[in-house]
HTML snippet that shows the backbone in 3Dmol.js (N, CA, C, O; Angstrom):
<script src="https://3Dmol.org/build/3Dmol-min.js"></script>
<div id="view" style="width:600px;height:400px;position:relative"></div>
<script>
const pdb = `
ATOM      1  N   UNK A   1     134.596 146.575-224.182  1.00  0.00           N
ATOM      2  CA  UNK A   1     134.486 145.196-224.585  1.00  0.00           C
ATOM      3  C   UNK A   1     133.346 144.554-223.805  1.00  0.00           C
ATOM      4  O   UNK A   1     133.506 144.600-222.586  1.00  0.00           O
ATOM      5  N   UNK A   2     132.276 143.988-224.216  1.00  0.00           N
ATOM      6  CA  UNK A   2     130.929 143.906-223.791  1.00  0.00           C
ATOM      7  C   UNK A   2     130.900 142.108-224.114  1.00  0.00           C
ATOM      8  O   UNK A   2     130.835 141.459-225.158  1.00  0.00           O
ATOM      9  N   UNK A   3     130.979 141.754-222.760  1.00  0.00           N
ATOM     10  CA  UNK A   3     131.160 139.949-223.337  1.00  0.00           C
ATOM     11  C   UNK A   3     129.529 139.604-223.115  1.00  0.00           C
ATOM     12  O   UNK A   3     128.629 140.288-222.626  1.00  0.00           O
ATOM     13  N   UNK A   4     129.536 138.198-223.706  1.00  0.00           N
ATOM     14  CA  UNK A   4     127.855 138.092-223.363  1.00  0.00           C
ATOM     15  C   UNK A   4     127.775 137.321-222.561  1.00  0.00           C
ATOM     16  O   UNK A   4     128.481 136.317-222.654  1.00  0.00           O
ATOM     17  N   UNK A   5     126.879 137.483-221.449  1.00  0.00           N
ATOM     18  CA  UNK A   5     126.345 136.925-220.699  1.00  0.00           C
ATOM     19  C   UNK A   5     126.093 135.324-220.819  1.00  0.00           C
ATOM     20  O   UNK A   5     126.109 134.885-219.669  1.00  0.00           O
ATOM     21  N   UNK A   6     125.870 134.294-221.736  1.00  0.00           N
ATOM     22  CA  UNK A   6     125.692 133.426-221.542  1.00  0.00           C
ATOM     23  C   UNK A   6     126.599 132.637-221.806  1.00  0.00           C
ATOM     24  O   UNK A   6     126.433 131.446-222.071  1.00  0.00           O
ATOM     25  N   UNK A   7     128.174 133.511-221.737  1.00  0.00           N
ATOM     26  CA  UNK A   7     129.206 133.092-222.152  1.00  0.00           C
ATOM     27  C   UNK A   7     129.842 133.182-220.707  1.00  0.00           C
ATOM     28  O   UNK A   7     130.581 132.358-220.168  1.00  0.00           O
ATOM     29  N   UNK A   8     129.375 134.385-220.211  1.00  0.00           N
ATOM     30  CA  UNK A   8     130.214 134.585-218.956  1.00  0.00           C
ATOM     31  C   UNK A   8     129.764 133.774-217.588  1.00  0.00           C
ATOM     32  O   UNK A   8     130.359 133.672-216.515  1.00  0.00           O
ATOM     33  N   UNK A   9     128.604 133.280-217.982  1.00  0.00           N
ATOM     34  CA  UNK A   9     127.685 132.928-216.699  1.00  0.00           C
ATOM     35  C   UNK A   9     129.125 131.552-215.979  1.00  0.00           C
ATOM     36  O   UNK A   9     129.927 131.549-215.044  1.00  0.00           O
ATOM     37  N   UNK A  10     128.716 130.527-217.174  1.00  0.00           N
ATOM     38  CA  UNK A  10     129.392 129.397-217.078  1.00  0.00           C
ATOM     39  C   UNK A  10     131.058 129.469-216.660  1.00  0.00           C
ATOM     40  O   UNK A  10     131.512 128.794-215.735  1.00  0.00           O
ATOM     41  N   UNK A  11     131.988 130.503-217.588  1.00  0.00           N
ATOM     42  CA  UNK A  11     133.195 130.861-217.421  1.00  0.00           C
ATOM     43  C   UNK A  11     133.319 131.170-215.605  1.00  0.00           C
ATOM     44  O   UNK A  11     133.988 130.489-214.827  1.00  0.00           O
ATOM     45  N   UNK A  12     132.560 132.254-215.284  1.00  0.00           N
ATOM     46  CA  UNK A  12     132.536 132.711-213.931  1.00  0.00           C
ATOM     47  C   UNK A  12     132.270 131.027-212.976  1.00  0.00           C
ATOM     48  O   UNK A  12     132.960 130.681-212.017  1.00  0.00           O
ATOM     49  N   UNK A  13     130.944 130.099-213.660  1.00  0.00           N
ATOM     50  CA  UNK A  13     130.592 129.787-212.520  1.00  0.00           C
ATOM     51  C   UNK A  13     132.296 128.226-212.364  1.00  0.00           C
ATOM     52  O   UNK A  13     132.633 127.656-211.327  1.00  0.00           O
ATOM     53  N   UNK A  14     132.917 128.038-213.765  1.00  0.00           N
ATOM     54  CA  UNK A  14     134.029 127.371-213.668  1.00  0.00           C
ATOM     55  C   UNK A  14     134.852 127.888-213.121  1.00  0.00           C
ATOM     56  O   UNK A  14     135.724 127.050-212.895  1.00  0.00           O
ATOM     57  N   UNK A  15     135.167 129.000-212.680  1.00  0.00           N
ATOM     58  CA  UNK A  15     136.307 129.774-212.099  1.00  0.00           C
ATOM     59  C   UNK A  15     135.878 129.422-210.683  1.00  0.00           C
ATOM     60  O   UNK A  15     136.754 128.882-210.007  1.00  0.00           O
ATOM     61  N   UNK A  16     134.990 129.575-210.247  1.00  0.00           N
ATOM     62  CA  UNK A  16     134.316 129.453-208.726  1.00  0.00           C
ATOM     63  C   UNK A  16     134.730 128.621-208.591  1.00  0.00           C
ATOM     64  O   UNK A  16     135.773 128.729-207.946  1.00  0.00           O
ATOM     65  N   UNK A  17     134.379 127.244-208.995  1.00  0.00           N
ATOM     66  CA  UNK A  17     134.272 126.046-208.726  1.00  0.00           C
ATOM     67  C   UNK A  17     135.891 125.748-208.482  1.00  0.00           C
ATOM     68  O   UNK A  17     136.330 125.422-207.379  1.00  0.00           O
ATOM     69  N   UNK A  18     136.680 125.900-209.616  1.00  0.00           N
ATOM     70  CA  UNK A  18     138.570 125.805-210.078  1.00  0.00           C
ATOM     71  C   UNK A  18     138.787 126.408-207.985  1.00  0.00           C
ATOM     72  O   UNK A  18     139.242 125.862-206.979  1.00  0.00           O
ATOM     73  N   UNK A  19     138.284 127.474-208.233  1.00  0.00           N
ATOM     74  CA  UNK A  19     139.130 128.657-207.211  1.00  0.00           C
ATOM     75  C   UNK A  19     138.684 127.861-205.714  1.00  0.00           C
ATOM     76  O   UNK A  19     139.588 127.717-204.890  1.00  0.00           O
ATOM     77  N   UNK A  20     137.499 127.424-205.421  1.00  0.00           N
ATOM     78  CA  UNK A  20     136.899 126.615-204.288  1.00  0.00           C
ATOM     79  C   UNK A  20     137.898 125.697-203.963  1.00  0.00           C
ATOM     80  O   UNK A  20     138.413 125.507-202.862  1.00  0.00           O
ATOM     81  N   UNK A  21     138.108 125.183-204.956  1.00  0.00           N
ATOM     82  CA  UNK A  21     138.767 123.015-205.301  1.00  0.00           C
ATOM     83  C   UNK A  21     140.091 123.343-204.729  1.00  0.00           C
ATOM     84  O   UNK A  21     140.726 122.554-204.030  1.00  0.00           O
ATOM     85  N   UNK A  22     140.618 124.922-205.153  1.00  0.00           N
ATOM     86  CA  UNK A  22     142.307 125.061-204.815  1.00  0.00           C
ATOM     87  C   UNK A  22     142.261 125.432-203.660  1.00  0.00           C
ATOM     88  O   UNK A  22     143.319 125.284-203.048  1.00  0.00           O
ATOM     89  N   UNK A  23     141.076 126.051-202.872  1.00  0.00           N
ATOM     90  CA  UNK A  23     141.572 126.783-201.510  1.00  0.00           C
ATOM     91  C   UNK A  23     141.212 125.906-200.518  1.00  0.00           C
ATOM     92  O   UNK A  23     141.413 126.174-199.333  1.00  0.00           O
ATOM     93  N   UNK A  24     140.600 124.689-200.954  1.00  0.00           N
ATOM     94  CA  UNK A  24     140.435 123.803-200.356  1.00  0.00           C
ATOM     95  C   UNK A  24     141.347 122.766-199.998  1.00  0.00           C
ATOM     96  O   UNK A  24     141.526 122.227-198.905  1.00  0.00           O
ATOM     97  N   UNK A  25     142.022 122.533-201.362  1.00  0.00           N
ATOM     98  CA  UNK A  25     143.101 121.631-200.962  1.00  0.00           C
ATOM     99  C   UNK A  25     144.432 122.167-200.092  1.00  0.00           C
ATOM    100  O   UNK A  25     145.055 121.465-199.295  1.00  0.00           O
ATOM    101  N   UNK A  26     144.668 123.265-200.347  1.00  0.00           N
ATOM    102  CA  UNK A  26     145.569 124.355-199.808  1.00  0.00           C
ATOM    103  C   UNK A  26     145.447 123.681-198.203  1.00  0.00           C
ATOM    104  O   UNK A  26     146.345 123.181-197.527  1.00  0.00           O
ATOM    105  N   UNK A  27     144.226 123.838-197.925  1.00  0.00           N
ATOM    106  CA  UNK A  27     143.778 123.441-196.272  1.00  0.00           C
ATOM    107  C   UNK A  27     143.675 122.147-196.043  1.00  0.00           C
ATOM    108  O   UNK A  27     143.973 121.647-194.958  1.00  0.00           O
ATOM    109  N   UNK A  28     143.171 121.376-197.214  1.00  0.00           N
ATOM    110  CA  UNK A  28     143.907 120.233-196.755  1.00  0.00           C
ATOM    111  C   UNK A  28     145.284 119.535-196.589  1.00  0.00           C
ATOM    112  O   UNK A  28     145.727 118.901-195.632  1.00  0.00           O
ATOM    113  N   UNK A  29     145.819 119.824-197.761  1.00  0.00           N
ATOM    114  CA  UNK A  29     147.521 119.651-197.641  1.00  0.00           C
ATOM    115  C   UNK A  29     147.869 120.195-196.306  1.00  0.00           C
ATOM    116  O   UNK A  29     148.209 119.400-195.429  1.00  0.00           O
ATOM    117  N   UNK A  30     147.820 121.477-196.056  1.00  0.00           N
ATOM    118  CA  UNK A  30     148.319 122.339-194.620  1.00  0.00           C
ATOM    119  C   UNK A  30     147.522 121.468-193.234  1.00  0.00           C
ATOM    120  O   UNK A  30     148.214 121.287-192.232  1.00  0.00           O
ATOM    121  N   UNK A  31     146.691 121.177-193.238  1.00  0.00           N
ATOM    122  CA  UNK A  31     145.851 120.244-191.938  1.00  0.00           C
ATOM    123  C   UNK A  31     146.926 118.663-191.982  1.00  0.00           C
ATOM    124  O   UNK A  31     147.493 118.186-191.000  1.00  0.00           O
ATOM    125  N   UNK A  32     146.954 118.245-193.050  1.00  0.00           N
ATOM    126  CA  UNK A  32     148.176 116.823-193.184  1.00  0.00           C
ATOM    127  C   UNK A  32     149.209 116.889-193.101  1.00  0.00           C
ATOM    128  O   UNK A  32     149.944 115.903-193.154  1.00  0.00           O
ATOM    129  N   UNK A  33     149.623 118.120-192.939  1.00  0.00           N
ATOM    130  CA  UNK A  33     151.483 118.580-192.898  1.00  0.00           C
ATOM    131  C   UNK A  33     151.418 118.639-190.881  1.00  0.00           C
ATOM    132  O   UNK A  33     151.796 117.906-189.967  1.00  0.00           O
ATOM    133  N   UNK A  34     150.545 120.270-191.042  1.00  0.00           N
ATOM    134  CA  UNK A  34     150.497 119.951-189.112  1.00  0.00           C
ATOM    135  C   UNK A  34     150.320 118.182-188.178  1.00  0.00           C
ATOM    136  O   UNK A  34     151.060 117.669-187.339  1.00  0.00           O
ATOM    137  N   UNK A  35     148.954 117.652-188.844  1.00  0.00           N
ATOM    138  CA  UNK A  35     149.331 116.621-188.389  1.00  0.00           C
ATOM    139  C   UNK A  35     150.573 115.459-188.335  1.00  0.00           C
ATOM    140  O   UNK A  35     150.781 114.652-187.429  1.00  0.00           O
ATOM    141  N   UNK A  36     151.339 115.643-189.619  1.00  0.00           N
ATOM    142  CA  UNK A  36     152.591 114.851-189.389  1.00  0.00           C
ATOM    143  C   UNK A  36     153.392 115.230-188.715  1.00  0.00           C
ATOM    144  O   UNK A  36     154.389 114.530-188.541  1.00  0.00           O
ATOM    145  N   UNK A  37     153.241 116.718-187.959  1.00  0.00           N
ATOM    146  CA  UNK A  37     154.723 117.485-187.484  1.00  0.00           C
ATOM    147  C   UNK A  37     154.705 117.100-186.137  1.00  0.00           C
ATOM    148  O   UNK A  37     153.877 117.395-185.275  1.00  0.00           O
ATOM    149  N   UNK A  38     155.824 116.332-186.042  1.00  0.00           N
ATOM    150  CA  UNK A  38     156.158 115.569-184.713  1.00  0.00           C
ATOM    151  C   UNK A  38     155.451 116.318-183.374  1.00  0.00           C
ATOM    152  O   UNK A  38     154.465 115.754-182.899  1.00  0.00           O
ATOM    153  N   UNK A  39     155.927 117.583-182.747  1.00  0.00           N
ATOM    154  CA  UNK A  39     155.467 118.247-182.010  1.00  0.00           C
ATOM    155  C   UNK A  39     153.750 118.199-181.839  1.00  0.00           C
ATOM    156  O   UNK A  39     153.362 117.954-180.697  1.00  0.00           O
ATOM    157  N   UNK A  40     152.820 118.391-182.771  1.00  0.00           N
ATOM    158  CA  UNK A  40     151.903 117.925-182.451  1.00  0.00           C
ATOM    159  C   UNK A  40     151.585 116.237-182.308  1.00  0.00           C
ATOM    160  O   UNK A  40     150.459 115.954-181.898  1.00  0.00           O
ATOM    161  N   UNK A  41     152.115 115.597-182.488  1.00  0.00           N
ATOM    162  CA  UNK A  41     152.251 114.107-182.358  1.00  0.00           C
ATOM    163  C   UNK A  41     152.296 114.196-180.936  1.00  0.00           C
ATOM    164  O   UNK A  41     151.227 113.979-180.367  1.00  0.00           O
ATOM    165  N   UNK A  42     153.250 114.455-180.258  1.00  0.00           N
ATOM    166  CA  UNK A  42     153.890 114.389-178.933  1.00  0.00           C
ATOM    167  C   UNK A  42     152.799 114.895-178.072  1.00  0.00           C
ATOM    168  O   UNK A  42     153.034 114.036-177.222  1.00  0.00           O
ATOM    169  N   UNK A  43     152.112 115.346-177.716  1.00  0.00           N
ATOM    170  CA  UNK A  43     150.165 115.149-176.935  1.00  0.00           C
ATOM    171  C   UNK A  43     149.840 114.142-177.058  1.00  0.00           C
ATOM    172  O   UNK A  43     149.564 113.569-176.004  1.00  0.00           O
ATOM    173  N   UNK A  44     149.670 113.298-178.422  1.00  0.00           N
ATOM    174  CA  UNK A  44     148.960 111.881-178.487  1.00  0.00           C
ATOM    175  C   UNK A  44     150.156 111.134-177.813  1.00  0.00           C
ATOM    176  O   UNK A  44     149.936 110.672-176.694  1.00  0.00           O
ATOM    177  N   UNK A  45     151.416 110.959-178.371  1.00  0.00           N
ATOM    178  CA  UNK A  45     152.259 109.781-177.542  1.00  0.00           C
ATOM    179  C   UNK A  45     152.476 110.037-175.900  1.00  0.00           C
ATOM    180  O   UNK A  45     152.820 109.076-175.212  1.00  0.00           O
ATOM    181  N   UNK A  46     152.309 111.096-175.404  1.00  0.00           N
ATOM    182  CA  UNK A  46     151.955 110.926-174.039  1.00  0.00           C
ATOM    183  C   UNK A  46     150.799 110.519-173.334  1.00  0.00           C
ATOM    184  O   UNK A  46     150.797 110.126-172.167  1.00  0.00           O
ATOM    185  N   UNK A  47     149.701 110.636-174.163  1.00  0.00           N
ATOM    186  CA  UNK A  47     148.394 110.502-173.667  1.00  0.00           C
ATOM    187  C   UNK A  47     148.304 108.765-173.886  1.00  0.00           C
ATOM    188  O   UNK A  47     147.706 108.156-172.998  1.00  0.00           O
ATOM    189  N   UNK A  48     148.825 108.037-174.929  1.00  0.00           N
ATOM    190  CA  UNK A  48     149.396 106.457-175.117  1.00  0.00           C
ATOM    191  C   UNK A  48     150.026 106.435-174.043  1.00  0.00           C
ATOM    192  O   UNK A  48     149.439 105.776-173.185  1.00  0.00           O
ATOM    193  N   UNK A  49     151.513 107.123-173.537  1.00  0.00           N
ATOM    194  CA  UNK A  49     152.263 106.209-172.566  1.00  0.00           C
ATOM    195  C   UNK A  49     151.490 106.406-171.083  1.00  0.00           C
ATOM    196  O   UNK A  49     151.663 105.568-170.198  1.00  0.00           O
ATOM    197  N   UNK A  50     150.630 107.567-170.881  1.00  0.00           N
ATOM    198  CA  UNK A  50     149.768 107.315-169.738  1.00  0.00           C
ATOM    199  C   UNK A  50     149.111 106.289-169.962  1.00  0.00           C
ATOM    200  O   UNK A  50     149.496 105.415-169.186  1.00  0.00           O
ATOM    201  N   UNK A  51     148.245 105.897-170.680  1.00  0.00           N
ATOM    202  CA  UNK A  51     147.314 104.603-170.716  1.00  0.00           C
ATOM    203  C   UNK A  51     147.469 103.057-170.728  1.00  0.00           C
ATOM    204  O   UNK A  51     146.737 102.108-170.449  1.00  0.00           O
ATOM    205  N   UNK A  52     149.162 103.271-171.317  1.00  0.00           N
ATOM    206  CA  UNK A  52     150.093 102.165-171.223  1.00  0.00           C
ATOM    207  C   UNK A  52     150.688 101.756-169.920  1.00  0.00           C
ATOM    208  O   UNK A  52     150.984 100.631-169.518  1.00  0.00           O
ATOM    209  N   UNK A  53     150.812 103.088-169.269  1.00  0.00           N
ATOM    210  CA  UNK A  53     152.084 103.236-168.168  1.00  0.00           C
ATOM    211  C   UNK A  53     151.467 101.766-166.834  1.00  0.00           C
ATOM    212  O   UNK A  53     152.213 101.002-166.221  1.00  0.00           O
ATOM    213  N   UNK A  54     149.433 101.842-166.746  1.00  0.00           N
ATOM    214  CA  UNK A  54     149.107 100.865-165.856  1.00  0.00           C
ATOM    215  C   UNK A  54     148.581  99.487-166.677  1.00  0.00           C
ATOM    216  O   UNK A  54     147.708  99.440-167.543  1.00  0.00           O
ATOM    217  N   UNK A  55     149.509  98.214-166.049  1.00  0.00           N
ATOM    218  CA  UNK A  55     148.746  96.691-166.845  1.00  0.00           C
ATOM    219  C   UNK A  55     146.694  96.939-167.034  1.00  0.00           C
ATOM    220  O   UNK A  55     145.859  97.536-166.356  1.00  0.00           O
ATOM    221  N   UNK A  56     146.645  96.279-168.050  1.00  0.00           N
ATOM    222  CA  UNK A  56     145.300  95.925-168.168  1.00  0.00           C
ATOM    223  C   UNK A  56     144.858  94.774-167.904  1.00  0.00           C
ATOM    224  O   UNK A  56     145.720  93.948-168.202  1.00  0.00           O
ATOM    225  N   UNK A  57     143.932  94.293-167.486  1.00  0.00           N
ATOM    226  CA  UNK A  57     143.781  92.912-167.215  1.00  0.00           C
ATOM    227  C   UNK A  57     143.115  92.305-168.134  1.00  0.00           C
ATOM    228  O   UNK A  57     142.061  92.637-168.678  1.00  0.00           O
ATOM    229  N   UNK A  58     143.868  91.270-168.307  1.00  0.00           N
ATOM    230  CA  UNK A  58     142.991  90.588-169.959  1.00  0.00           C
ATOM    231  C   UNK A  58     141.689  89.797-169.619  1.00  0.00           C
ATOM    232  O   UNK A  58     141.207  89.194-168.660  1.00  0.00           O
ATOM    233  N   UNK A  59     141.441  90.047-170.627  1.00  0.00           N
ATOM    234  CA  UNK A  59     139.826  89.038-170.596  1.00  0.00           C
ATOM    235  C   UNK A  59     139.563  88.022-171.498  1.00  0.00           C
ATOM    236  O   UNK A  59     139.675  88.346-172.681  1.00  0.00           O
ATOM    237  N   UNK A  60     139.291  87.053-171.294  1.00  0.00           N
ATOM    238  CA  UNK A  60     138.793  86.274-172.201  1.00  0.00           C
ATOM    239  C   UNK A  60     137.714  86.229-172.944  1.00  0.00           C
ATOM    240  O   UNK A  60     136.589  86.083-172.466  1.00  0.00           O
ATOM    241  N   UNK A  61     137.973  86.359-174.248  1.00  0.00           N
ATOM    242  CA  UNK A  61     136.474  86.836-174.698  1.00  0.00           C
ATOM    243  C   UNK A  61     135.131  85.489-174.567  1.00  0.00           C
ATOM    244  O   UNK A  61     133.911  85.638-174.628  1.00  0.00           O
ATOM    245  N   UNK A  62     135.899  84.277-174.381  1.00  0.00           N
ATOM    246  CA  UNK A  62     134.764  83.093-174.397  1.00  0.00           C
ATOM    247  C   UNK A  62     134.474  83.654-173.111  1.00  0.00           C
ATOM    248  O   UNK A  62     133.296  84.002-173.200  1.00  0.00           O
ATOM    249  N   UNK A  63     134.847  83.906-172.085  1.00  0.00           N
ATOM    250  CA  UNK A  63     134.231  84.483-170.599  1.00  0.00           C
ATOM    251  C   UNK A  63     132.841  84.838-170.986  1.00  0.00           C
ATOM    252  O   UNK A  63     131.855  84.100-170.996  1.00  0.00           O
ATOM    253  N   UNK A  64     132.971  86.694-171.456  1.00  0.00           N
ATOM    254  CA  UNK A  64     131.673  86.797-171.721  1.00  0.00           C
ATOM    255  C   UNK A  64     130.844  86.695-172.410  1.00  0.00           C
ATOM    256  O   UNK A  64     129.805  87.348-172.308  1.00  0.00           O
ATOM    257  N   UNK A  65     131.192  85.421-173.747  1.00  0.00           N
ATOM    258  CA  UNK A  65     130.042  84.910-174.120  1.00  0.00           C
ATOM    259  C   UNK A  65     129.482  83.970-173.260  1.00  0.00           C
ATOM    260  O   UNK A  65     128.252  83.986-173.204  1.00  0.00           O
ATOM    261  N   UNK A  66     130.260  82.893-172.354  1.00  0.00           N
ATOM    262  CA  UNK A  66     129.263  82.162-171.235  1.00  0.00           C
ATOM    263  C   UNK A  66     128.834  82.495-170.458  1.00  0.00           C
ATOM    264  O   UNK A  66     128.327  81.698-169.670  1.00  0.00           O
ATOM    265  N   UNK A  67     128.768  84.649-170.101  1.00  0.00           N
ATOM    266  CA  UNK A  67     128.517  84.486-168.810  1.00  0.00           C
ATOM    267  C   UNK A  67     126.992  85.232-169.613  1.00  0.00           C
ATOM    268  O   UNK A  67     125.963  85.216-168.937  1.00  0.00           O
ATOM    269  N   UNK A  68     126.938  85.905-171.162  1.00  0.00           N
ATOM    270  CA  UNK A  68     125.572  86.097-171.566  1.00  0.00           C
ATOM    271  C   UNK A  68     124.999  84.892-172.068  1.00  0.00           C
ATOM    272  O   UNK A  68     123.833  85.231-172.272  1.00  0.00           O
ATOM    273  N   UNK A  69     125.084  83.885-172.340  1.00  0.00           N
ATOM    274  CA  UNK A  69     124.596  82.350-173.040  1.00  0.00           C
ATOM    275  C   UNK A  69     123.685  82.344-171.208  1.00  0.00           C
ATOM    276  O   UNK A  69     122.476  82.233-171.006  1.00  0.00           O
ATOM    277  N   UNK A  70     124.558  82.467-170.393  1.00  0.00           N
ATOM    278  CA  UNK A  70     124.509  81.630-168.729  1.00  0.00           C
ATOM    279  C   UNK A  70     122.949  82.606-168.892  1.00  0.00           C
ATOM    280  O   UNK A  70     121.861  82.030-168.905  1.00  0.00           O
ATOM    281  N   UNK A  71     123.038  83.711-168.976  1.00  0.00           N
ATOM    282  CA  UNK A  71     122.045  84.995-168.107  1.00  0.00           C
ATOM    283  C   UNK A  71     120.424  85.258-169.414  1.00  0.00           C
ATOM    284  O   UNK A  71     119.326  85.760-169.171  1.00  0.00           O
ATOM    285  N   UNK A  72     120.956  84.680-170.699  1.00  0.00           N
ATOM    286  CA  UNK A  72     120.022  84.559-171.606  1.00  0.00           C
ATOM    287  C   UNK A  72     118.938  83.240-171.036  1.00  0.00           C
ATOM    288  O   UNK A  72     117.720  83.157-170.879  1.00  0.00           O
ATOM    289  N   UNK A  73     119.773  82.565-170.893  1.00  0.00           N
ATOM    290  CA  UNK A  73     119.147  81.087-170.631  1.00  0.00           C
ATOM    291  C   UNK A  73     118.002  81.293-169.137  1.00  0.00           C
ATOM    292  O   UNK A  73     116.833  80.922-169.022  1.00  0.00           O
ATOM    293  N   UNK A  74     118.949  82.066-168.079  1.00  0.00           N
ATOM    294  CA  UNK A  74     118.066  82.119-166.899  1.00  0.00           C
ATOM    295  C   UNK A  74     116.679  83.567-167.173  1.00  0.00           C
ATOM    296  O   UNK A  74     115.696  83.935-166.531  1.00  0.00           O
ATOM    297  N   UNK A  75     117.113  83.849-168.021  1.00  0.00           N
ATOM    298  CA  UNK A  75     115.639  84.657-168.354  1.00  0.00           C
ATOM    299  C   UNK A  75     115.110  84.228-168.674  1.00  0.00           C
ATOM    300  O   UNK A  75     114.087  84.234-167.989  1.00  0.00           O
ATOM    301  N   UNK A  76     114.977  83.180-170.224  1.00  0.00           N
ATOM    302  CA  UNK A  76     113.986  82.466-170.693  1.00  0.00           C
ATOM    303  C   UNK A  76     113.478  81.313-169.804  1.00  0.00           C
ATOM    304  O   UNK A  76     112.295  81.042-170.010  1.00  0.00           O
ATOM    305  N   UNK A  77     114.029  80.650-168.962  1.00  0.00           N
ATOM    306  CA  UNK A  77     113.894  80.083-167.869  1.00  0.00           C
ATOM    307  C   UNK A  77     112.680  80.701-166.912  1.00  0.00           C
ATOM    308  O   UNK A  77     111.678  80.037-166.645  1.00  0.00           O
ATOM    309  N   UNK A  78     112.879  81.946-166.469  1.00  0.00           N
ATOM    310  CA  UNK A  78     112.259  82.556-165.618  1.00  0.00           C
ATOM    311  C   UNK A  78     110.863  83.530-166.858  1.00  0.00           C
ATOM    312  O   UNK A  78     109.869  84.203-166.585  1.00  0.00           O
ATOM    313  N   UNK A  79     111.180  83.326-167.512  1.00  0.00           N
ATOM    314  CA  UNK A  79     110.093  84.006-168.827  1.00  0.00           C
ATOM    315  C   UNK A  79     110.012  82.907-170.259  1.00  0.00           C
ATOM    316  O   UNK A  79     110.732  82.772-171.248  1.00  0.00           O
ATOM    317  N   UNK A  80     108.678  82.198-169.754  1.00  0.00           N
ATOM    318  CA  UNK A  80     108.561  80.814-170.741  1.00  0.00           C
ATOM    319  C   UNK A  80     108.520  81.197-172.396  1.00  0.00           C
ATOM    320  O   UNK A  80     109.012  80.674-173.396  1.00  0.00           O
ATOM    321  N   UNK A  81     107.525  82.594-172.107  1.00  0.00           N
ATOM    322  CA  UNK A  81     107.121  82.896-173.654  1.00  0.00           C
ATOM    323  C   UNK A  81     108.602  83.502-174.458  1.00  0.00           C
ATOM    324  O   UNK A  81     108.286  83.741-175.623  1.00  0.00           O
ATOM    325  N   UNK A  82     109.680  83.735-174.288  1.00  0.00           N
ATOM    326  CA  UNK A  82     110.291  83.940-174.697  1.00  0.00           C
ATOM    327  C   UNK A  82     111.364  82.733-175.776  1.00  0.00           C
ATOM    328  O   UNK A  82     112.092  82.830-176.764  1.00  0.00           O
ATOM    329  N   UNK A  83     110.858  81.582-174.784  1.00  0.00           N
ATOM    330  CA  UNK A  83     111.257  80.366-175.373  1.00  0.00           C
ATOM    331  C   UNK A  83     110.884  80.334-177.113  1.00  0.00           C
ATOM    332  O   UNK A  83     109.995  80.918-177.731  1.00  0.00           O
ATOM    333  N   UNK A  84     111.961  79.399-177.582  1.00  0.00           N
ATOM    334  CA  UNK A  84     111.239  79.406-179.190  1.00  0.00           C
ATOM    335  C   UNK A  84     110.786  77.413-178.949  1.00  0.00           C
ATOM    336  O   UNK A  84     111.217  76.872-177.930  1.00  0.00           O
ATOM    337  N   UNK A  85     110.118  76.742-179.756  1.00  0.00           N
ATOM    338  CA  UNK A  85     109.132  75.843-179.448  1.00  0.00           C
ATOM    339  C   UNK A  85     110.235  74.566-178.973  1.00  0.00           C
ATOM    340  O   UNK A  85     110.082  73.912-177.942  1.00  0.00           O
ATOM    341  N   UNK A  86     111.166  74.404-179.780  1.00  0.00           N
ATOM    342  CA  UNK A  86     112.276  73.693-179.465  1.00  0.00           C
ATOM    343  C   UNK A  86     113.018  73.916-178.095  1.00  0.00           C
ATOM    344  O   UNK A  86     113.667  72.992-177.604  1.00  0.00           O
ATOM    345  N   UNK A  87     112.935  74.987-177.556  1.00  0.00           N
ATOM    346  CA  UNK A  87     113.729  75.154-175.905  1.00  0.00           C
ATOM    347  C   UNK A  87     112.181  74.582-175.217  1.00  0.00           C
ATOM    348  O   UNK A  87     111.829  73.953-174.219  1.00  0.00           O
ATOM    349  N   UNK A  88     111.812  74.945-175.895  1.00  0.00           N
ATOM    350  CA  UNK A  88     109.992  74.956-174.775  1.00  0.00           C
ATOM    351  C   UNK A  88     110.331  73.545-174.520  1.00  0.00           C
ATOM    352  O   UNK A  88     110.764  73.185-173.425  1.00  0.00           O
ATOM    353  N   UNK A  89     110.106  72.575-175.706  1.00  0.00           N
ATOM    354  CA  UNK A  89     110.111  70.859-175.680  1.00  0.00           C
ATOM    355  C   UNK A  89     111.267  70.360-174.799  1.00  0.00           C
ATOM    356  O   UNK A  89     111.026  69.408-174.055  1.00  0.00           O
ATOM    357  N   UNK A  90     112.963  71.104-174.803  1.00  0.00           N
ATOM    358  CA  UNK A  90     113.513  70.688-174.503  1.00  0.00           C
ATOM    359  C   UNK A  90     113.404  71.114-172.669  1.00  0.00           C
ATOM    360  O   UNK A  90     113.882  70.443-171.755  1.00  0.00           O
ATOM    361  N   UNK A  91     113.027  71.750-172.608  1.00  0.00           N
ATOM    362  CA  UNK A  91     112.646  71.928-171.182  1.00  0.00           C
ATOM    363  C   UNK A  91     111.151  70.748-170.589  1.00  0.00           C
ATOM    364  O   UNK A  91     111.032  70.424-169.407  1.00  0.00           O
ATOM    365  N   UNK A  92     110.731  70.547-171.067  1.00  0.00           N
ATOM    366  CA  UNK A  92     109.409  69.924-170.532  1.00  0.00           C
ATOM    367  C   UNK A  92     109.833  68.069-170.341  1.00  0.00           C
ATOM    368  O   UNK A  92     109.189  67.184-169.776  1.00  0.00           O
ATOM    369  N   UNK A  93     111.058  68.015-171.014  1.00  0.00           N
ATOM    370  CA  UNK A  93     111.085  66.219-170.692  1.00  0.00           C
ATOM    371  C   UNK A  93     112.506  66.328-169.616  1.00  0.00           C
ATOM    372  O   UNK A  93     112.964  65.312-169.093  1.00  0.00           O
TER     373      UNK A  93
END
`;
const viewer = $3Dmol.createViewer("view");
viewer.addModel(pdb, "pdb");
viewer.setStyle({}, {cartoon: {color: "spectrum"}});
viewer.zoomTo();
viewer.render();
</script>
């Protein structure tokens, strides 16, 4: 039985493609199963309750926008050309 070639090219290259798509998902399903399985979970929730276990100290985030507003300002201060024409004016009166 002698099939023709420009019949088989396409058939073969859909089978590839079918057979790729399944052994792929195979590994993905199996990679999303391990990750849900508690036991591997249990590395990450210890590596959380270490990081939890010491307080953090909070910060205020307006903090360090006044303390870069504060350190922007004393550069252009100390470097005129950086000024735009309006800081320039407002500095000169």
């Amino acid at each position: 039985m002698n099939t023709n070639p420009a019949v088989a090219g396409p058939i073969l290259r859909n089978f590839s493609i079918v057979f790729v798509t399944a052994v792929s998902a195979v590994f993905a399903i199996d990679g999303i199963f391990q990750i849900a399985n508690r036991n591997k979970m249990g590395g990450i929730r210890s590596q959380l309750g270490l990081y939890n276990a010491e307080p953090k100290p909070e910060q205020d985030r307006l903090d360090t926008i006044f303390d870069r507003t504060k350190i922007m300002h004393s550069v252009k201060e100390k470097k005129p050309w950086n000024m735009t024409l309006a800081e320039k004016e407002r500095t000169r009166h």
